[in-house]
KOLBA-848894 format. One line per field, with one value per residue (C-alpha): residue in one letter; chain; x, y, z. Coordinates in Angstrom, 1 decimal, decimal comma. Each point is the difference from the previous one (the first is absolute). Example, Ala and Ser with C-alpha at 12.3 -4.5 7.8 and 13.67 -1.06 7.14 Angstrom:
2
type: [A:S]
mol: [A:A]
u: [12,3:1,4]
v: [-4,5:3,4]
w: [7,8:-0,7]
***
This chain:
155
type: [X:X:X:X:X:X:X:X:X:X:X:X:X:X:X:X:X:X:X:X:X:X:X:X:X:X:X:X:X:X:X:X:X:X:X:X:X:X:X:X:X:X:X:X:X:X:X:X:X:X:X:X:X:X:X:X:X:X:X:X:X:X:X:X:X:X:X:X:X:X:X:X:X:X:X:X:X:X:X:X:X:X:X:X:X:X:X:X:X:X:X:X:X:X:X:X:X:X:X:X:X:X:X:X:X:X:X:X:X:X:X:X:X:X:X:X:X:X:X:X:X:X:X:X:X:X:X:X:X:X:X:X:X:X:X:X:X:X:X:X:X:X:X:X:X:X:X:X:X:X:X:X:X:X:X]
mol: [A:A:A:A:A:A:A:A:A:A:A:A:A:A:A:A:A:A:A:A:A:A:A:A:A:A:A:A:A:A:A:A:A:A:A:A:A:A:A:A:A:A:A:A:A:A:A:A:A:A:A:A:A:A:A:A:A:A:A:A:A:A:A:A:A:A:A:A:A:A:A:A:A:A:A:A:A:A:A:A:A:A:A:A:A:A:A:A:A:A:A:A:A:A:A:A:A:A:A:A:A:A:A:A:A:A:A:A:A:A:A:A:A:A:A:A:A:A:A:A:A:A:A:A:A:A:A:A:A:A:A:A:A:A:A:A:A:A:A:A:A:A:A:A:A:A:A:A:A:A:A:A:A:A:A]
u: [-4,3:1,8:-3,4:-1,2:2,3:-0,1:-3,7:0,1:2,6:-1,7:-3,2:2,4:1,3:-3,2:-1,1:3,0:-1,0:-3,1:0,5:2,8:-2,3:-3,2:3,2:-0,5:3,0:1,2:1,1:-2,8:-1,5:1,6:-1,1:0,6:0,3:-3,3:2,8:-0,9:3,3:2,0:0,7:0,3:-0,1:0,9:-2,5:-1,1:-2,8:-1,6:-2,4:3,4:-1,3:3,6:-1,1:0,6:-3,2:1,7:2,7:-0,5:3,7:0,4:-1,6:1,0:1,8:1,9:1,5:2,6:1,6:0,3:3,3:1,5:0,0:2,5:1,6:0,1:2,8:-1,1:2,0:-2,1:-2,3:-3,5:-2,8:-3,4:-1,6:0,9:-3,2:0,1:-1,8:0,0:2,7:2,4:1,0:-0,2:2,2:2,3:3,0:1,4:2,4:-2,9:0,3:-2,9:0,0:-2,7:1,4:-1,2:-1,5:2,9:1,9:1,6:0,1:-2,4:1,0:1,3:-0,6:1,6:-2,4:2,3:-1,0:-1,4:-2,6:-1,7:-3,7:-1,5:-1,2:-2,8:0,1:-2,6:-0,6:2,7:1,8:1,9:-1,0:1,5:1,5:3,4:1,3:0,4:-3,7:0,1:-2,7:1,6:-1,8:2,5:-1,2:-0,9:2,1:3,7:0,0:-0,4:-1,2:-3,5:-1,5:1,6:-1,5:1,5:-1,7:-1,0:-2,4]
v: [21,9:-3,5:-1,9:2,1:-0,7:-4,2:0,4:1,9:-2,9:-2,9:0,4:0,9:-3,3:-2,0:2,4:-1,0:-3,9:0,2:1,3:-2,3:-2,5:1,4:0,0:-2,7:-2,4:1,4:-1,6:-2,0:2,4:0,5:-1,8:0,0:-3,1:-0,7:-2,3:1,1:-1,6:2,4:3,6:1,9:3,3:2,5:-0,6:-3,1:0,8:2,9:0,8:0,2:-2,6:-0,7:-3,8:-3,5:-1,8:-3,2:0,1:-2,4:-0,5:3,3:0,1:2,3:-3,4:-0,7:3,7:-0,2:-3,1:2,1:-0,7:1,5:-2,6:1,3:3,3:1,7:2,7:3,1:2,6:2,5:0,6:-2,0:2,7:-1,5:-3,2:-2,8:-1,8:-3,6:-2,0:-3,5:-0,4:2,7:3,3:3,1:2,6:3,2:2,1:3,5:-0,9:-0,5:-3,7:-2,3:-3,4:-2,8:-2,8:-4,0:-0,4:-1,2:3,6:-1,4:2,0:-0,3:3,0:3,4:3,4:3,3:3,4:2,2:2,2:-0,5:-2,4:0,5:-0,7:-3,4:-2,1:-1,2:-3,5:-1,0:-3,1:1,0:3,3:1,5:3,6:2,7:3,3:1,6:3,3:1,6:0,0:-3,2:-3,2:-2,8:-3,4:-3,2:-3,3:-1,7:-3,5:1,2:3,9:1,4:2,9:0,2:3,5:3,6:2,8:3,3:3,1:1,5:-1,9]
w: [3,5:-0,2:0,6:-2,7:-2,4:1,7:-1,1:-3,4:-1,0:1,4:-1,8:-3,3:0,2:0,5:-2,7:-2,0:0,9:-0,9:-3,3:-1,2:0,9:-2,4:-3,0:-2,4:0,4:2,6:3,6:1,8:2,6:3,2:3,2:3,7:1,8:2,3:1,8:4,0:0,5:-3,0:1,5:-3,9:1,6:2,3:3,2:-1,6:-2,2:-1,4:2,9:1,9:2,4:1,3:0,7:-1,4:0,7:-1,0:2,8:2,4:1,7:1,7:3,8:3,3:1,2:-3,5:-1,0:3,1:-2,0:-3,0:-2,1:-2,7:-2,8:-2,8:-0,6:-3,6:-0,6:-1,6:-1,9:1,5:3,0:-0,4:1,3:-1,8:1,4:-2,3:-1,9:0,1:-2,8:-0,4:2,3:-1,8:1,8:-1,9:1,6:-1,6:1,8:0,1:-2,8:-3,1:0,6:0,3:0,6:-0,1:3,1:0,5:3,4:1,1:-1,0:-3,2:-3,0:-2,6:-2,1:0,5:-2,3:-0,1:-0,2:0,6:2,8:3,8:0,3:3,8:-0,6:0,2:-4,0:-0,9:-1,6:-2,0:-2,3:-2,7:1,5:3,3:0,2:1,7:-0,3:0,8:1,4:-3,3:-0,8:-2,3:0,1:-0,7:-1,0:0,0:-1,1:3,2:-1,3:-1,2:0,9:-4,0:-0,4:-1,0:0,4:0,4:1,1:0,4:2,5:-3,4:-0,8]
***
């Protein structure tokens, strides 16, 4: 039943997209970076492919020398894989907080949604996407956190 509802409000949203961008005056349409070396999804891209064709670092030999690099305290528990896009981590917690973080784990921004965000966003050329645990799509403007789009499970 949750993939069904994951499904139903996924192709709202694109629906959603598509027709803000058909509206006269309205925003620009929305786009998906192409970037093999962005990761704007969960599993990557939409086929679910789960790969970076662009990395080029990460070998049998190398991944024993694996280091964490910087820590970012949450107000809640992080359970969605963060998107990164041009270098920015996209990331939201158990407490309604979501947060966009430099590469180097500094912040960016941060927004308040007001209830359990555990699924992974979808960034795209102008918005960060994603849903919460009351049912709500939430679309942020990608560069200070704004609130762009609001959808409600009553659509």
């Amino acid at each position: 039943m949750l993939r069904l509802w994951c499904a139903v409000t996924a192709a709202l949203v694109l629906f959603s997209f598509s027709s803000l961008a058909q509206i006269p005056g309205s925003n620009k349409a929305q786009t998906v970076t192409q970037d093999p070396s962005d990761w704007p999804t969960y599993n990557h891209d939409a086929v679910g492919t789960r790969c970076n064709p662009a990395e080029d670092k990460l070998t049998r030999d190398s991944v024993r020398g694996l280091k964490v690099k910087w820590v970012f305290p949450t107000a809640g528990d992080v359970y969605g894989t963060p998107s990164v896009v041009d270098g920015i981590v996209y990331v939201g917690d158990t407490s309604g907080a979501f947060y966009a973080l430099t590469s180097s784990g500094a912040i960016v921004w941060q927004a308040n949604v007001g209830s359990p965000i555990t699924d992974s966003a979808l960034v795209t050329n102008q918005m960060v996407i994603f849903g919460d645990q009351a049912g709500y799509i939430h679309g942020l403007n990608r560069v200070d956190g704004s609130k762009r789009l609001f959808l409600d499970r009553q659509f």
